[in-house]
C-alpha positions as CSV (number, residue, x, y, z in Angstrom):
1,X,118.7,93.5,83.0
2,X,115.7,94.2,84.9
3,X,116.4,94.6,88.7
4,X,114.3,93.0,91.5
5,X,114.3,93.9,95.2
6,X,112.1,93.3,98.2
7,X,110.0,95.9,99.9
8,X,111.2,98.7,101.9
9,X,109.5,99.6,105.1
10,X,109.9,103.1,103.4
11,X,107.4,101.9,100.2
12,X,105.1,100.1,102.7
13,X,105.1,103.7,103.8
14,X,103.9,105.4,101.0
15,X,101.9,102.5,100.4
16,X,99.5,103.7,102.9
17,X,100.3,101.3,105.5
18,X,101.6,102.2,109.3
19,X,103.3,101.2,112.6
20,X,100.0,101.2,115.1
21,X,97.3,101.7,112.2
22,X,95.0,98.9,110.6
23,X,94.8,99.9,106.7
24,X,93.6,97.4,104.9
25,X,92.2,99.5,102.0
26,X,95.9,99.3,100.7
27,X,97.3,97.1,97.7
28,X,99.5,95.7,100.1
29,X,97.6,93.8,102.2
30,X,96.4,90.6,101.6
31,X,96.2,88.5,104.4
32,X,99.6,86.7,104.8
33,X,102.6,87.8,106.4
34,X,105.3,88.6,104.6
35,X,109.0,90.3,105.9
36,X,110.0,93.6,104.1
37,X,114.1,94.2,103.7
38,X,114.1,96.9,106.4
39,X,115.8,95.9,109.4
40,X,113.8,96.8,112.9
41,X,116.8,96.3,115.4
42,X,118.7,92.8,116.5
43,X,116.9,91.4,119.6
44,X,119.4,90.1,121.8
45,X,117.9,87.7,124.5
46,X,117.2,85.8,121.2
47,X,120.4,86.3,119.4
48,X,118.5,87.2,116.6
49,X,117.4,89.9,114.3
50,X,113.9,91.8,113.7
51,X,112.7,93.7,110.3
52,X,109.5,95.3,109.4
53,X,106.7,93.0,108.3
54,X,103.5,92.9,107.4
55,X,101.1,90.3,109.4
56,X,98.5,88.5,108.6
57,X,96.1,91.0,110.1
58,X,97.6,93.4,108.0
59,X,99.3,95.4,110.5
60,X,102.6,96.8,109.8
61,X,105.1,95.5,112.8
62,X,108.0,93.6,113.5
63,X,109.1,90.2,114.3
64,X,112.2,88.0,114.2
65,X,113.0,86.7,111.2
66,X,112.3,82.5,110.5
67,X,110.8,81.1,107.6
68,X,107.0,81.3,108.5
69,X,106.3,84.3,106.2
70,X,106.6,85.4,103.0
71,X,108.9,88.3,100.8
72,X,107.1,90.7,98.3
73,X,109.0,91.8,95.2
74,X,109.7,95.3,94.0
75,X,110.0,96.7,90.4
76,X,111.5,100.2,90.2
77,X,110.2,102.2,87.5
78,X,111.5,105.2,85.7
79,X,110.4,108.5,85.9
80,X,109.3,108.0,82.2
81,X,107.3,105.1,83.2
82,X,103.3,106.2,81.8
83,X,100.3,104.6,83.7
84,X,97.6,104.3,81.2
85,X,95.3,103.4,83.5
86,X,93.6,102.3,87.3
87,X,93.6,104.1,90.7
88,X,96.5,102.3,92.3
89,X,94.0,100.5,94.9
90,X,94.3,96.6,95.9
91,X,90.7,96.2,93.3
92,X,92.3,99.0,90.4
93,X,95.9,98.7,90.2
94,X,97.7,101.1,87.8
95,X,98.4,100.0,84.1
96,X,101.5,100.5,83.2
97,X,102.5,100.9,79.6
């Protein structure tokens, strides 16, 4: 009934966050590492594959995939969806009715 995905490299994106830059100003950092559902390329010395994560410095890189980090969830919203409130910052998230 009500969908849930992980986070796109795309979203981290428009998030604010990007490859090279320091942002911690964004609602998506927050000091753990966590692996997003985009797929970086398949590392093979290592026989293993890298995606897009966030670390814990809060940049936005990539690393091969193990257990050390955690996923963030996504909600999609409609179009309709209202925000009755906040700036969309990590300290004033939106409302949403």
């Amino acid at each position: 009934t009500y969908p849930i995905g992980l986070i796109t490299s795309d979203e981290l994106a428009y998030a604010g966050m990007s490859y090279g830059y320091l942002n911690r100003l964004v609602y998506m950092y927050s000091s753990q590492s966590y692996w997003s559902l985009s797929p970086f390329d398949f590392y093979s010395n290592v026989s293993a594959a890298r995606v897009w994560n966030v670390n814990s410095a809060g940049h936005l890189s990539n690393n091969h995939v193990t257990g050390s980090s955690g996923v963030r969830p996504v909600i999609n919203l409609t179009s309709e969806t209202l925000i009755s409130g906040g700036t969309g910052t990590k300290n004033d998230p939106f409302t949403i009715q």
